[in-house]
C-alpha positions in Angstrom: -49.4 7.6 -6.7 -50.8 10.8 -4.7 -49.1 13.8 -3.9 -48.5 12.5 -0.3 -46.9 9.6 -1.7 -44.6 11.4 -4.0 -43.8 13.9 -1.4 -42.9 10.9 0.8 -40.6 9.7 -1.7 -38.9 12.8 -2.5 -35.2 13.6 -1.2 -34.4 16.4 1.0 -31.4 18.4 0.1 -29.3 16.7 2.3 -30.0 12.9 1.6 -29.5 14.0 -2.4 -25.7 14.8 -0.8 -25.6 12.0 0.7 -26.1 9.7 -2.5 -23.8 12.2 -4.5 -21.0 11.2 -1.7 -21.6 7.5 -2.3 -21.4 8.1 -6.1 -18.2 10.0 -5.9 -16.9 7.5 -3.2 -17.3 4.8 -5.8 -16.0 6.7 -8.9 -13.0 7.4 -6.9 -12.9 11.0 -7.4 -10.4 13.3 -5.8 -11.6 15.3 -2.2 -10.6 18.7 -4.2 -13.5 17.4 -7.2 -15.9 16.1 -4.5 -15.3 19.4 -2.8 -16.1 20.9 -6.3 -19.2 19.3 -6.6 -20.4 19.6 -3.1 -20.7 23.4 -3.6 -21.7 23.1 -7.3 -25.1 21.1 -6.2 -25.4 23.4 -3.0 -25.6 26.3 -5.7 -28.0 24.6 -7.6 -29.9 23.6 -4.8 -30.1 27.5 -3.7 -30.6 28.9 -7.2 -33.5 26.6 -8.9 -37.1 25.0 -7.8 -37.0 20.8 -7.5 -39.1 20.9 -11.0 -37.2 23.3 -12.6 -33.8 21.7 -11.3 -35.5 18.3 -12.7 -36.7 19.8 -16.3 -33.3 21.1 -16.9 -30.9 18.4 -15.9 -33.2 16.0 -18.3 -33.3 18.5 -21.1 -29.6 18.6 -20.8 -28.5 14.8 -20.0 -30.9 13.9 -23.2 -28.8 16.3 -25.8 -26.0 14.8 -24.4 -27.3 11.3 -25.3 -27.5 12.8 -28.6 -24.2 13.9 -28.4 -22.8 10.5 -27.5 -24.6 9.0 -29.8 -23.1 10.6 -33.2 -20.0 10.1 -31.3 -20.1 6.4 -30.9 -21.8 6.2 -34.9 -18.6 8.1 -35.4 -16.1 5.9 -33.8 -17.7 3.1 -35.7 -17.1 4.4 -38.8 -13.5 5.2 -38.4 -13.0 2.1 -36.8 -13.6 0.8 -40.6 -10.7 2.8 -41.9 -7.6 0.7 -43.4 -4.7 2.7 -42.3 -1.7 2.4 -43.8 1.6 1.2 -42.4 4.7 4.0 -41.8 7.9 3.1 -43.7 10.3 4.0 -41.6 14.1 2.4 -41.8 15.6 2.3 -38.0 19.0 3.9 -39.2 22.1 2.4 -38.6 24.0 3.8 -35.6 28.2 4.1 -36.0 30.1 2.7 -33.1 31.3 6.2 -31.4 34.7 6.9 -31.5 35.1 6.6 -27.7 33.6 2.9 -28.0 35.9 2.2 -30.9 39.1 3.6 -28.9 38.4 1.5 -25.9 37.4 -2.3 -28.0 41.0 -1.4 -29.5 42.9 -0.2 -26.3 41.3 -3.5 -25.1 42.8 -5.6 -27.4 45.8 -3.9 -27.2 45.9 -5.0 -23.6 45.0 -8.7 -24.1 47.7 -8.9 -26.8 49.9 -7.6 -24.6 48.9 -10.5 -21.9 49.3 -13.1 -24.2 52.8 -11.9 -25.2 53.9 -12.0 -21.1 52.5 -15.6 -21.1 53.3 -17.1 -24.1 56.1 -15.0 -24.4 57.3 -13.6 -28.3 55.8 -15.7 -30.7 54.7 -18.6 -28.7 58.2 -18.9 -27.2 57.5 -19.7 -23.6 54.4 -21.8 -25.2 56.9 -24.0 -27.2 58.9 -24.8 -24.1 56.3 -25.8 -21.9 55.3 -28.4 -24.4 58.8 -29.9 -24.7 59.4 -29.9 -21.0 56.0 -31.5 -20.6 54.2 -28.9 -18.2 
């Protein structure tokens, strides 16, 4: 290629926005880290050359390949690791005393039911079956 045609295919400023817009659009980022950014890439567009801006953001995204690279070796190997299991008894929970007051305040109420229809001892019981009811 010449230097017309790479100059051709260069980005201005603003169309380099434009795809870091679409990128963010996609990742689903939030407007306050789009807005974050924005004015990061506008520094960096301000403060370095095209070449130098270039050099250093591949200088950089290559030691972080590096970087992700041990990490993933990393994960593999402790992936490998046998752990071994907690022993841990669920402990036995008491009924409370409020529960236990009420199950017996409860039956105290159904006895109490039964007595009024069976009457005492099975009385009323007794003489429904001889009457034949």
């Amino acid at each position: 290629m010449t230097d017309q045609e790479l100059t051709k295919r260069r980005m201005d400023e603003e169309q380099a926005l434009g795809f870091l817009l679409l990128a963010c659009k996609q990742l689903g980022y939030s407007l306050d880290q789009v807005q974050q950014i924005h004015s990061s890439m506008n520094l960096q567009f301000n403060k370095h050359s095209p070449d130098v801006a270039k050099k250093e953001g591949e200088k950089w995204f290559s030691s972080t390949k590096s970087t992700r690279r041990n990490n993933y070796s990393n994960l593999k190997n402790e992936s490998n690791k046998k752990y071994k299991r907690a022993n841990v008894r669920i402990p036995k929970i008491s009924e409370s005393n409020r529960s236990r007051k009420l199950r017996e305040k409860n039956e105290r109420i159904v006895k109490e039911l039964n007595r009024m229809e069976y009457g005492p001892c099975g009385l009323f019981k007794l003489i429904r079956k001889c009457r034949g009811d």
